[in-house]
Structures are given as structure tokens and as C-alpha cells.
N, C-alpha and C positions, 0 to 999 in steps of 0.2 A: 707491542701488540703481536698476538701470536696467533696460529690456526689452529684451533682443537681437533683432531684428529679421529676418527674410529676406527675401526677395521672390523667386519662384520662377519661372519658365517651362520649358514641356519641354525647352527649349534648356541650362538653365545659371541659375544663379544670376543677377536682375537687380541688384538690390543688396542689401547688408546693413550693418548697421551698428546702436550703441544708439541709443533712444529712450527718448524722456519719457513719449510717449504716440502711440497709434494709432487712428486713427479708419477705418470702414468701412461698407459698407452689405451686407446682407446682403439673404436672403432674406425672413428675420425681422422686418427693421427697420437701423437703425444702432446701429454698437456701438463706445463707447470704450474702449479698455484703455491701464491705469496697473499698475504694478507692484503686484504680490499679488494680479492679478487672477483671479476662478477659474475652470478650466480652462472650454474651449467649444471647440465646432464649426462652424461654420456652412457655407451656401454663398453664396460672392459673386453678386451682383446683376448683371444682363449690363448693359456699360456703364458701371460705378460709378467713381467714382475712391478711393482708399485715402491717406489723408493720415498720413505720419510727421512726427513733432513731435520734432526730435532734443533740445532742452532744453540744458541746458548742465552742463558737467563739473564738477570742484573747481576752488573757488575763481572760479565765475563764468564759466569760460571756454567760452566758445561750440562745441558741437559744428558747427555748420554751420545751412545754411536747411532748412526743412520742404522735406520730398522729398513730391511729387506723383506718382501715378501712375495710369495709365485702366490699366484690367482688362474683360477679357473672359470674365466666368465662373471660377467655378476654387471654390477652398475655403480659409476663414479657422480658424487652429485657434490655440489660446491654451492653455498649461502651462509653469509652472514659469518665469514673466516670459519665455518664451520664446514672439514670435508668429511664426507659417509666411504667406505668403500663398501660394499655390498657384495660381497661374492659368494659363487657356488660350493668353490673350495679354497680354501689358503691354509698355506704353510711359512711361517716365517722361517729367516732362511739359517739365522741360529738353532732349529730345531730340525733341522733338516739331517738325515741319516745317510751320507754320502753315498756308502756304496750300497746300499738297500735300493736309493731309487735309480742308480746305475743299474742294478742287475732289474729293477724292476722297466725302467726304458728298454735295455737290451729286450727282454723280453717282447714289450709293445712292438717295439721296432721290428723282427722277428715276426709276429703277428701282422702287421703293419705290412709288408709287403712280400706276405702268400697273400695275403687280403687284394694288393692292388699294385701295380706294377708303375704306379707313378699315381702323381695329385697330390692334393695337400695332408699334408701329416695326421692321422687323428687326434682329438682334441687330447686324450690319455697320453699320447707321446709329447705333445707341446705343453701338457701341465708340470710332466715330468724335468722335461727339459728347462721349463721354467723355476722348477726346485734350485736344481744345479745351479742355475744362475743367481740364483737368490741367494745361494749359499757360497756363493765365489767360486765352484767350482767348474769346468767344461762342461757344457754340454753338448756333446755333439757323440755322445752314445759310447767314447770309449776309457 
């Protein structure tokens, strides 16, 4: 038994496919889901990334590599081994342009504090940052 998966943006489907398992970060906290999981809502974390663990099929055979993806906002919903991710933005993190969203944080970042001299990061610096990590790479701006 497996969890069918989707990943959403208002544009269209980003991807879908089964999984093993899904991991996320929520409002709440983080949350893993495994098949029979019971039903839930949340909302995603601005910034977070969402890790699918595709597992492997009968007889051993490999579905593929863990899909990464940075999320900006949206809604995690779980029923019936069927997960929704619903977000504002995503980028999976193989499609991620390393130093595109480096020079584009720098910037935020830059912007980000003549704006405010402390508090929490704007949501554009934590989606960004979220790329990076999606994609394996640092984030922390340099």
C-alpha cells in the first residue's frame, strides 16, 4: 500500500506520483505521513520544504529519488493515504537555478534590512531560502 501523492500550485499540478512517506512542516510543528495515516489539515510554514520519499515498488524495484520541494504557504491535507500539498508557490528543488535565487536572496536580504533592523525575515527571503534547501544547497545567503 502506498500514498498517492500531489503537489499543487494555482497554475496546475507540480507533481504527483506514489510515496512511501511525506514529510512536512506545518504551522503546528512537522508532520510525517505513512500509509493509514489519519485524516488532518494543516497549514504549511512559509518557506518550508516538503520532502517525498517515493520508496520502492514490488519486488524491490526503485520508484525514483526523494523529490524535494520549497513551498510558500498553502495547505497540507491527508485522507484516505491520499496527501494534497496546496501551495501558494513551489519549486522542486531539481529545477532550482542556484545562483539565480542566491543573487535573488542577496537582494531580498539587502531589501530586508533598510526595511527593518530586526524580526522575522520576509516571507520572499524564507521562500528563497527554502529553494536552496530544496536544492541541497546553503542557505544562509552566501
Amino acid at each position: 500500500m502506498t500514498l498517492q501523492v500531489a503537489l499543487v500550485v494555482p497554475e496546475g499540478e507540480l507533481w504527483a506520483g506514489p510515496a512511501e512517506m511525506v514529510i512536512a512542516k506545518t504551522k503546528e510543528g512537522d508532520i510525517g505521513v505513512l500509509t493509514g495515516h489519519s485524516p488532518v489539515i494543516g497549514i504549511l510554514s512559509e518557506g518550508s520544504v516538503v520532502r517525498i520519499h517515493p520508496g520502492s515498488g514490488e519486488e524491490g524495484t526503485a520508484w525514483g529519488e526523494e523529490v524535494t520541494a520549497a513551498v510558500s504557504g498553502g495547505f497540507f491535507s491527508v485522507a484516505d493515504d491520499r496527501v494534497s500539498v496546496l501551495a501558494r508557490q513551489a519549486r522542486l528543488g531539481g529545477d532550482v537555478d542556484i545562483a539565480a535565487v542566491r543573487a535573488a536572496l542577496h537582494d531580498a536580504l539587502q531589501r530586508a534590512q533598510a526595511a527593518a533592523a530586526g524580526g522575522e525575515e520576509p516571507a520572499d527571503v524564507r521562500y528563497y531560502r527554502a529553494q536552496l534547501r530544496a536544492a541541497g544547497a546553503r542557505a544562509d545567503g552566501s
